[in-house]
LOTOR-920780 format. One record per atom (N, C-alpha, C): x, y, z; residue number from 0. Coordinates in steps of 0.1 Angstrom, whole numbers. Layout:
# LOTOR-920780
     u     v     w lopa
     X     Y     Z  NUM
...
This chain:
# LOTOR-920780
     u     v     w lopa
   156  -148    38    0
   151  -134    39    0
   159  -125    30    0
   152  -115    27    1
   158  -104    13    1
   163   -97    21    1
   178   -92    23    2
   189   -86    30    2
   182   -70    24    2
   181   -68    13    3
   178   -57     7    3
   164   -51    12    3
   152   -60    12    4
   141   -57    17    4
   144   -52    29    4
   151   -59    39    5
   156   -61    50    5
   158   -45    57    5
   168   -39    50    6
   176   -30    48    6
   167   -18    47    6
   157   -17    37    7
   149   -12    34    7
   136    -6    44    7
   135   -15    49    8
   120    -7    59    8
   130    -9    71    8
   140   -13    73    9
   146    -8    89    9
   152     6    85    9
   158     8    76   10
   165    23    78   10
   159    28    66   10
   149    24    55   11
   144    37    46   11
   137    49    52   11
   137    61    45   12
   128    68    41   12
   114    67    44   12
   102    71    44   13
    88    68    41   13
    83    60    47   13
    72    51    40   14
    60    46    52   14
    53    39    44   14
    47    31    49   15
    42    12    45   15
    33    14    41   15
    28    12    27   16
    11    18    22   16
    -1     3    31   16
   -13     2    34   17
   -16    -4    40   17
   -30    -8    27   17
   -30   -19    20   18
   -38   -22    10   18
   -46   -32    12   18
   -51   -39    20   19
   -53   -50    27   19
   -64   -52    32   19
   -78   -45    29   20
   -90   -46    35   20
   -95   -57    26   20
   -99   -66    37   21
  -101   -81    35   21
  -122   -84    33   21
  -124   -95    30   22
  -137   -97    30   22
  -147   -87    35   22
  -144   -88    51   23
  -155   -82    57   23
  -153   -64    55   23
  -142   -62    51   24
  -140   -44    50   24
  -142   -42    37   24
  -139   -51    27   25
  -141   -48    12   25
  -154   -38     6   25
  -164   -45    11   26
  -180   -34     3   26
  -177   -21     9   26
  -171   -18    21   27
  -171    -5    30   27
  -157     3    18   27
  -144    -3    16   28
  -130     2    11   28
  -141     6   -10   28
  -150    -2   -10   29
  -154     1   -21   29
  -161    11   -25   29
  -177    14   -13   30
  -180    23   -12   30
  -175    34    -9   30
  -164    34    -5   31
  -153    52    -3   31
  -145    51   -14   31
  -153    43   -25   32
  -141    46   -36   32
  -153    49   -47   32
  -163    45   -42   33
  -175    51   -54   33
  -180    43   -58   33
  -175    31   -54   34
  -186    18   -61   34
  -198    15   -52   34
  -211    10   -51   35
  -221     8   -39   35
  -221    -7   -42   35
  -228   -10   -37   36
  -228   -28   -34   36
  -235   -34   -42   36
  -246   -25   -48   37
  -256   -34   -61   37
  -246   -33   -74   37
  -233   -27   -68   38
  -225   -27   -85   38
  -219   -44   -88   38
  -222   -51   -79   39
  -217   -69   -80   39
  -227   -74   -65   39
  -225   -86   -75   40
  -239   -93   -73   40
  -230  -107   -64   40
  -216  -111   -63   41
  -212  -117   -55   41
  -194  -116   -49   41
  -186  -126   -45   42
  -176  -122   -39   42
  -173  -119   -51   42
  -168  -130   -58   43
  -159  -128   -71   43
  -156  -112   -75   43
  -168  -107   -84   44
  -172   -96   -86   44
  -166   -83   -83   44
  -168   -90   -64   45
  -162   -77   -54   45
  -151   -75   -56   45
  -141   -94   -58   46
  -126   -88   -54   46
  -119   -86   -67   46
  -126   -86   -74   47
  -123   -82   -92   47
  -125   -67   -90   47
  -135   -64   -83   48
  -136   -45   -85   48
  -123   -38   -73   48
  -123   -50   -66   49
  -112   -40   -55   49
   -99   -39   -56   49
   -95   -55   -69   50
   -80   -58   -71   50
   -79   -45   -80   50
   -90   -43   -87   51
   -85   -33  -101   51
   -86   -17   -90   51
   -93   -11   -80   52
   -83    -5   -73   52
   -76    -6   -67   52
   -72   -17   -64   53
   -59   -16   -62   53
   -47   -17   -71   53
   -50   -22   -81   54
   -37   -21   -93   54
   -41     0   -97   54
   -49     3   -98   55
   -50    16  -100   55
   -38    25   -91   55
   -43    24   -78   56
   -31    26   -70   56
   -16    25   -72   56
   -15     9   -68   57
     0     7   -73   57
     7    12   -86   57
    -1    10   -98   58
     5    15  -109   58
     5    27  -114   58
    -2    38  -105   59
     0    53  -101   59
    17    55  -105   59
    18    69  -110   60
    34    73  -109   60
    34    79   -97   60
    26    84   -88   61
    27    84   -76   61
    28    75   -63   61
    26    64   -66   62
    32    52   -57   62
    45    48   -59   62
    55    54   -57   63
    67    51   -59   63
    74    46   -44   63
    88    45   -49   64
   100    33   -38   64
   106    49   -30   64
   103    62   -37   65
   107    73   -35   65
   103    73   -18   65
    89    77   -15   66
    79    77    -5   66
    73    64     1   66
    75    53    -3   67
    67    41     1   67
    77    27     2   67
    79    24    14   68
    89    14    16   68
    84     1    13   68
    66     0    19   69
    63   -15    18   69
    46   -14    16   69
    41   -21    10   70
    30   -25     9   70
    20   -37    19   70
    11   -35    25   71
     1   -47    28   71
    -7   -53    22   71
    -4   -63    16   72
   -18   -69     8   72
   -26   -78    15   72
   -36   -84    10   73
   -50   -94    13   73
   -45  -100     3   73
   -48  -112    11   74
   -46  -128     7   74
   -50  -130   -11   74
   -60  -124   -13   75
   -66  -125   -26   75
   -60  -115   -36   75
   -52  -106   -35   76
   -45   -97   -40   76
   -32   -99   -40   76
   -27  -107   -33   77
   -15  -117   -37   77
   -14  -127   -44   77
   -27  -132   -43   78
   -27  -142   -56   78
   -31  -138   -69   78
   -32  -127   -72   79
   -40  -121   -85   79
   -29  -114   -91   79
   -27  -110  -100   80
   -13  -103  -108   80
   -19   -88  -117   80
    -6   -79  -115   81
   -10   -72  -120   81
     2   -70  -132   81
    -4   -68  -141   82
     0   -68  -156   82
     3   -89  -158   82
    14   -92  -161   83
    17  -105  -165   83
    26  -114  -151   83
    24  -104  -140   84
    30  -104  -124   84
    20  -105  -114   84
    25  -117  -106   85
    21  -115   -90   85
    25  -103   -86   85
    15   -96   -77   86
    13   -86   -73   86
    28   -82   -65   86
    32   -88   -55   87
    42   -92   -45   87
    54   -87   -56   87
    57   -97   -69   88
    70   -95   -75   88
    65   -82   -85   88
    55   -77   -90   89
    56   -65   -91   89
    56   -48   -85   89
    51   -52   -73   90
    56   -40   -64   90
    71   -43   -63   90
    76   -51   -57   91
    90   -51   -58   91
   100   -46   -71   91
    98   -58   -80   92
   107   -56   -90   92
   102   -44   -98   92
    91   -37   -98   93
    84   -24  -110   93
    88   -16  -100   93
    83   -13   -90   94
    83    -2   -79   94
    89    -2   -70   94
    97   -12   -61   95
   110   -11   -54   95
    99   -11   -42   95
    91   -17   -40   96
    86   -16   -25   96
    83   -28   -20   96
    85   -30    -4   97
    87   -44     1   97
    70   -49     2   97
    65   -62    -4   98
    59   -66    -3   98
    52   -78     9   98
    41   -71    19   99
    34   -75    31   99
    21   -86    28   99
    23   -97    37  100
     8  -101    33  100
    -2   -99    52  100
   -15   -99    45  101
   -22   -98    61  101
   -26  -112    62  101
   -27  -119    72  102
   -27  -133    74  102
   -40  -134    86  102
   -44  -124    91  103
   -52  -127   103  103
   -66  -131    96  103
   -78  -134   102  104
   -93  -140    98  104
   -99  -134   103  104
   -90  -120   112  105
  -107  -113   119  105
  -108  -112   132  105
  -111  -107   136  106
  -116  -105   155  106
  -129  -111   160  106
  -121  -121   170  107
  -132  -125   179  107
  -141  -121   185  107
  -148  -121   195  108
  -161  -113   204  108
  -155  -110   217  108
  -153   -98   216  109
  -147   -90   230  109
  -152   -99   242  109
  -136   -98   248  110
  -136  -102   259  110
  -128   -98   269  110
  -123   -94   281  111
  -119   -89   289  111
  -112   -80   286  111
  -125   -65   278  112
  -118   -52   274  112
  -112   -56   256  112
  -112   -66   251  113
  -107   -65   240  113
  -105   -76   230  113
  -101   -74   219  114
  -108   -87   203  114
   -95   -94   200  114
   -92  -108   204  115
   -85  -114   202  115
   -88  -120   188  115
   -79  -124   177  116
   -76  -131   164  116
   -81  -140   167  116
   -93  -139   158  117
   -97  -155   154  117
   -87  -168   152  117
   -88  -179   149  118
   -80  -187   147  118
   -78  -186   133  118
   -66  -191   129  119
   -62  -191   118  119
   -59  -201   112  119
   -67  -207   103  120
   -68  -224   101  120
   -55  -221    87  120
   -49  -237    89  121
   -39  -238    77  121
   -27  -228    78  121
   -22  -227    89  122
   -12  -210    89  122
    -2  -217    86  122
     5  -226    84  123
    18  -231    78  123
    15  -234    65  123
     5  -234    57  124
     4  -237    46  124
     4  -223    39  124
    -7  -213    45  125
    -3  -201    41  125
     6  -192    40  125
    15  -193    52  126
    30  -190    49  126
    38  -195    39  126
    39  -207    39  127
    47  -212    21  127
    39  -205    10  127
    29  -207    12  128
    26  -200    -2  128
    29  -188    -2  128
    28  -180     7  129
    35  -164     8  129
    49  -162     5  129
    58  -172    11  130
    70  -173     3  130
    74  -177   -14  130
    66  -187   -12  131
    67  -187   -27  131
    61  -177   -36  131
    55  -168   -30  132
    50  -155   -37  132
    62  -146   -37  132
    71  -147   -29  133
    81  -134   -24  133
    77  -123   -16  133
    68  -131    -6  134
    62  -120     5  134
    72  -124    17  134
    78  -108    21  135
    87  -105    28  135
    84  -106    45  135
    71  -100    47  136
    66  -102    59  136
    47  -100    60  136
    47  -106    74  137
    28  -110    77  137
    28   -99    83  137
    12   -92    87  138
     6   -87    98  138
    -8   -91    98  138
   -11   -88   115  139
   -19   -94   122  139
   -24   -83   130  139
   -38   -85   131  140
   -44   -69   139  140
   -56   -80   149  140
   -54   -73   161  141
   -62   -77   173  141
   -65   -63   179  141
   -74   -61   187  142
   -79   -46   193  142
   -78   -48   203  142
   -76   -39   211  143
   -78   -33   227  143
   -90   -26   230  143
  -100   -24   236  144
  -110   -15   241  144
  -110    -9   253  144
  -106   -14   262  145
   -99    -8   273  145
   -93   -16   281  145
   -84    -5   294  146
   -70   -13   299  146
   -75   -22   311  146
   -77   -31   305  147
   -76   -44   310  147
   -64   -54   309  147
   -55   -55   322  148
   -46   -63   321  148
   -44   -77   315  148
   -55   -82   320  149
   -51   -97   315  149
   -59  -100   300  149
   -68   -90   297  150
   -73   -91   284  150
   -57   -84   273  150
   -49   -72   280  151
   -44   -67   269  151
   -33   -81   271  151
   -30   -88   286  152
   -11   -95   285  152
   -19  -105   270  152
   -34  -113   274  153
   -36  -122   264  153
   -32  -115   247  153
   -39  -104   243  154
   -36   -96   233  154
   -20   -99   226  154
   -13   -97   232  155
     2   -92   231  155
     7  -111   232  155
     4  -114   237  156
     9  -131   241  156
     4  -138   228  156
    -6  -140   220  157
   -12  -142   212  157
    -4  -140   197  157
    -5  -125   197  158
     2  -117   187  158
    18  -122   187  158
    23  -122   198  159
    40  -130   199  159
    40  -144   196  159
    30  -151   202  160
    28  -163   199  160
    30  -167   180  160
    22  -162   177  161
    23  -170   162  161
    34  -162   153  161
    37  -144   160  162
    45  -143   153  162
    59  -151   151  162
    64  -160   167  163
    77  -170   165  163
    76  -179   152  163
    60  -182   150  164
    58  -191   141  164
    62  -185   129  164
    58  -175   126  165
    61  -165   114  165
    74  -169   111  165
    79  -158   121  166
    91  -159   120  166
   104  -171   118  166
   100  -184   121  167
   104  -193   123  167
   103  -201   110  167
    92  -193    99  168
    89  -200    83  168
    97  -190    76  168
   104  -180    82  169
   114  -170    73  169
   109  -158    73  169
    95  -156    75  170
    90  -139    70  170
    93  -137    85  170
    88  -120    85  171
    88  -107    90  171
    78  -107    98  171
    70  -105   111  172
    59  -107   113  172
    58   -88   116  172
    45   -86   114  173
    40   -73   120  173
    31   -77   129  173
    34   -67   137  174
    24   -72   149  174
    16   -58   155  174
     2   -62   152  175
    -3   -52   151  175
   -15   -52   166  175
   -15   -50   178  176
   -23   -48   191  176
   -28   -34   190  176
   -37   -30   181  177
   -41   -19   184  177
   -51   -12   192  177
   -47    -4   197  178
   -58     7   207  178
   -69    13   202  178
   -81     8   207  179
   -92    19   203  179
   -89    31   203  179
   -86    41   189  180
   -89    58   196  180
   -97    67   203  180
  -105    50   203  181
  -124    65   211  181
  -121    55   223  181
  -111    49   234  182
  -113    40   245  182
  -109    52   253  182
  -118    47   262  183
  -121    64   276  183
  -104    64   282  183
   -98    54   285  184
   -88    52   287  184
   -75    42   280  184
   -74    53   269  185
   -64    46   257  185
   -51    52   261  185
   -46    62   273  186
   -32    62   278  186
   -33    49   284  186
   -40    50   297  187
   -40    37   310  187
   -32    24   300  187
   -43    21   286  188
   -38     8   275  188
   -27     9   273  188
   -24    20   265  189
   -10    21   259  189
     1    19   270  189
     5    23   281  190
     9    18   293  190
    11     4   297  190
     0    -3   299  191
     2   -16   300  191
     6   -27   285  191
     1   -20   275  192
     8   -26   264  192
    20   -27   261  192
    24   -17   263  193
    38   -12   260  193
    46   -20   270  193
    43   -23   282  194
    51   -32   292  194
    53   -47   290  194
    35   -46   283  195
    37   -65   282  195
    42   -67   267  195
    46   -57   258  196
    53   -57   245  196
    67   -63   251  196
    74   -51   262  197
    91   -50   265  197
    86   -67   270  197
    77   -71   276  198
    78   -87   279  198
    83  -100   273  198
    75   -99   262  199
    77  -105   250  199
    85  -102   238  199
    93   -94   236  200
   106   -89   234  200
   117   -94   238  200
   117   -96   251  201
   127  -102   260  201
   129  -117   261  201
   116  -122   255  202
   118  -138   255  202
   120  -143   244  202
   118  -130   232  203
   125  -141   218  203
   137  -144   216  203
   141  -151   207  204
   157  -154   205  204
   167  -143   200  204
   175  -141   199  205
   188  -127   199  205
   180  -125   181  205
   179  -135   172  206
   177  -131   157  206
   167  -130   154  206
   153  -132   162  207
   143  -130   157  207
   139  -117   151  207
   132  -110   143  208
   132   -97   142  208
   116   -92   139  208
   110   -85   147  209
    94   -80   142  209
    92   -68   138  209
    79   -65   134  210
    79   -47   133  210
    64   -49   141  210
    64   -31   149  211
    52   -34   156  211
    42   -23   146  211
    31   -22   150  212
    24   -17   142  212
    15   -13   152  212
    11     0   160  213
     6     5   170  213
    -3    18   167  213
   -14    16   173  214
   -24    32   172  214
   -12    44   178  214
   -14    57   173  215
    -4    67   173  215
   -10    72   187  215
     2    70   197  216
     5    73   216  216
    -5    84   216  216
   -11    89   227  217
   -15    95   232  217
    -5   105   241  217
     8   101   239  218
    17   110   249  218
    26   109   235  218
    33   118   233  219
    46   117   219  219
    54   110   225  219
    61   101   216  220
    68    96   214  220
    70    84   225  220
    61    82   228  221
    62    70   240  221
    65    60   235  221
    67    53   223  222
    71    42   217  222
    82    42   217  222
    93    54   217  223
   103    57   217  223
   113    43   223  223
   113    38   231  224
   120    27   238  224
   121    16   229  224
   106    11   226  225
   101    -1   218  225
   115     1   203  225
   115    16   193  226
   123    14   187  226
   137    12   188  226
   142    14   200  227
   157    11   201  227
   157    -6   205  227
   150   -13   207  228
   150   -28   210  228
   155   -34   197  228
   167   -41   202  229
   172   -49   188  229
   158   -62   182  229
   153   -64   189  230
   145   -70   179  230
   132   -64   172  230
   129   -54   176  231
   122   -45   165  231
   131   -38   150  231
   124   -42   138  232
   126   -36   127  232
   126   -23   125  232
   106   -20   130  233
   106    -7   125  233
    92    -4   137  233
    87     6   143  234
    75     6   147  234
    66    19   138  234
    59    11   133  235
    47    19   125  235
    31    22   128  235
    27    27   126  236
    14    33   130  236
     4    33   120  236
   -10    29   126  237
   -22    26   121  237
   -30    44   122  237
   -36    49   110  238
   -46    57   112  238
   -58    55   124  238
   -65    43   124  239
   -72    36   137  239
   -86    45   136  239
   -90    52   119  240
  -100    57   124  240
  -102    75   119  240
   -85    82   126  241
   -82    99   123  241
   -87    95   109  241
   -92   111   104  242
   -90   115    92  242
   -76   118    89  242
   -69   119    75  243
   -56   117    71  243
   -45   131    79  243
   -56   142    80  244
   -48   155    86  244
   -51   152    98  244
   -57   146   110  245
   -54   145   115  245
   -46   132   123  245
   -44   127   113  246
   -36   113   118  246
   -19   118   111  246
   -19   123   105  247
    -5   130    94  247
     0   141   113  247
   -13   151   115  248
    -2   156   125  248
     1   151   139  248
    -8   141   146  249
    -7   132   154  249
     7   124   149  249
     9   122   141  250
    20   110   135  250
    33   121   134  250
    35   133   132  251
    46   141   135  251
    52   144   142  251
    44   148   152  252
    46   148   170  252
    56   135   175  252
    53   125   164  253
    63   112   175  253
    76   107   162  253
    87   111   169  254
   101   108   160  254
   104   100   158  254
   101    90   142  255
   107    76   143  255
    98    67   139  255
    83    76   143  256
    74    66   141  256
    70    69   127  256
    69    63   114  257
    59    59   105  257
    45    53    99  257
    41    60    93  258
    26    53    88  258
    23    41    83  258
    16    33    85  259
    12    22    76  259
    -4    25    80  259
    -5    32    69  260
   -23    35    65  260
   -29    33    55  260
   -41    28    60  261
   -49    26    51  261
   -62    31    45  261
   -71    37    54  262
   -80    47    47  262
   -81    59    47  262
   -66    61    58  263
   -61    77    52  263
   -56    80    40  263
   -46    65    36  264
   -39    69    24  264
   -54    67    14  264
   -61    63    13  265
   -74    60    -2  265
   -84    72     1  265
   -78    82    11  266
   -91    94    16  266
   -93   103     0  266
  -106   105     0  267
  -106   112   -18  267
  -106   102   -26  267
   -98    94   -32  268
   -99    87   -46  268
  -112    80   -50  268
  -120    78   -60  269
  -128    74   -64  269
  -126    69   -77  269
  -136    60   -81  270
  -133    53   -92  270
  -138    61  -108  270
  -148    73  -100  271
  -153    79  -112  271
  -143    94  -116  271
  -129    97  -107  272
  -119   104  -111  272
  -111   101  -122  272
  -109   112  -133  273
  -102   110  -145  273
   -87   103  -138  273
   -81   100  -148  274
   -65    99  -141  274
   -56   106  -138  274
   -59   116  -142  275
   -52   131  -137  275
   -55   132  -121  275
   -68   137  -124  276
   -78   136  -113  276
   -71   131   -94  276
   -73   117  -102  277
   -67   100   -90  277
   -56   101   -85  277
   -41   105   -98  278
   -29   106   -94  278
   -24   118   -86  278
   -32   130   -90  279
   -28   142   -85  279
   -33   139   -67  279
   -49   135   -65  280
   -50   133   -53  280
   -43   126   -43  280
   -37   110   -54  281
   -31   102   -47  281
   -16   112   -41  281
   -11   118   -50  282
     4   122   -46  282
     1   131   -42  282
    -9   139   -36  283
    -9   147   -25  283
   -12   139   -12  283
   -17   127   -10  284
   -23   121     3  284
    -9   112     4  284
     0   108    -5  285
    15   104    -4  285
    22   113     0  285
    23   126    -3  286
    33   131     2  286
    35   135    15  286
    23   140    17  287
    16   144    32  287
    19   132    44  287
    15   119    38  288
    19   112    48  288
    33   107    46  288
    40   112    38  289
    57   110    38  289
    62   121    47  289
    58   131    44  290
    63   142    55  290
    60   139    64  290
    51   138    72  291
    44   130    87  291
    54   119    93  291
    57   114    82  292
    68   102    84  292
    80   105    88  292
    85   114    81  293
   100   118    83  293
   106   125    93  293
    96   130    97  294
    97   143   113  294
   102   137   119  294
């Protein structure tokens, strides 16, 4: 594990860019960028139009190590390079930011209140290859719909579950159980989540280390506990949906907590923006959510 990385998203500055919309989000992350879906005719195509915004992004002078501690990438955006670089050792080594892979396949079909992770075929195979990329840490998203005990303890048991595995191949696991923001009863959730999280915290080993990745509390700073637990890194927050101003001042209200967003940070940019245009937007939608961050 990179001591430095290490060092970096437990006590930096700023907040985790979230780049990572995978197969099934891709035509949607494209369409909010200006492209429509008759512009490619298959996958290839797609992840050729999405990697090139996303190297747009990262090679921004606005995506800097200044404001942005770590990046999330999709599987196919780690394998693809930008300039004569994997993506992973060029965010790092160009821009100083810790490089994420997303590893999950997708949410199952609700069931008691909520979307448990598909299976994840070949996960030890995909881990080494992430290492041998120089990917620092995974994340994994499963949803809650409402508080349902034994749907959320499964949620959270699941998510711990493979993160030991993570953990146990050298990376970082993120662990991401997030809360619907439209669930009639998303305090009641957050409550029982938060209990069966301190659960599973308590039964890893003294060095394991995770970061959680949580929809932004409904009460301030209720996460508060979760970050003083020696085995949390860092706890960060998902948009889940807010628009950027409102997920920026939701996310100020709670001390400690950090962003890791994703279509709050790409709100505005399009592909048919000069580069004036792109960068100015982008480093206004970075700074905003760096300030949000630091409160």
């Amino acid at each position: 594990m990179n001591k430095e990385q290490m060092d970096r998203i437990h006590t930096g500055k700023g907040f985790i860019a979230a780049l990572d919309q995978s197969g099934g989000s891709t035509p949607n992350a494209l369409l909010q960028y200006g492209i429509s879906k008759d512009s490619y005719s298959n996958d290839e195509a797609m992840f050729k139009l999405v990697h090139e915004m996303r190297t747009r992004i990262i090679t921004s002078p606005a995506f800097n190590s200044e404001h942005i501690l770590g990046s999330i990438l999709f599987e196919n955006t780690m394998d693809r390079k930008i300039g004569d670089k994997f993506t992973a050792d060029f965010l790092w080594q160009d821009k100083g930011v810790v490089p994420f892979l997303k590893i999950d396949k997708g949410l199952a079909e609700a069931e008691n209140g909520v979307q448990l992770m598909k299976s994840i075929p070949n996960l030890d195979e995909l881990l080494k290859r992430a290492i041998e990329k120089n990917i620092f840490g995974t994340k994994m998203r499963s949803v809650i719909k409402e508080a349902n005990l034994e749907g959320i303890r499964k949620i959270v048991e699941q998510q711990f579950d493979i993160g030991k595995t993570i953990a146990e191949a050298g990376l970082v696991p993120i662990i991401e159980p997030e809360v619907d923001i439209h669930s009639a009863d998303k305090e009641k959730s957050e409550g029982i989540l938060k209990s069966e999280i301190f659960n599973q915290l308590a039964s890893l080993d003294k060095d394991v280390k995770v970061i959680l990745k949580l929809s932004i509390p409904t009460v301030d700073n209720f996460y508060k506990e979760l970050m003083d637990d020696t085995h949390v890194v860092r706890v960060v927050a998902l948009s889940g949906g807010y628009t950027q101003s409102e997920a920026n001042e939701k996310l100020a209200h709670n001390n400690g907590l950090i962003a890791s967003f994703s279509r709050a940070l790409s709100q505005g940019l399009t592909a048919q923006q000069t580069d004036k245009e792109f960068n100015l937007m982008l480093s206004n939608s970075i700074s905003s959510i760096y300030e949000a961050s630091i409160k």
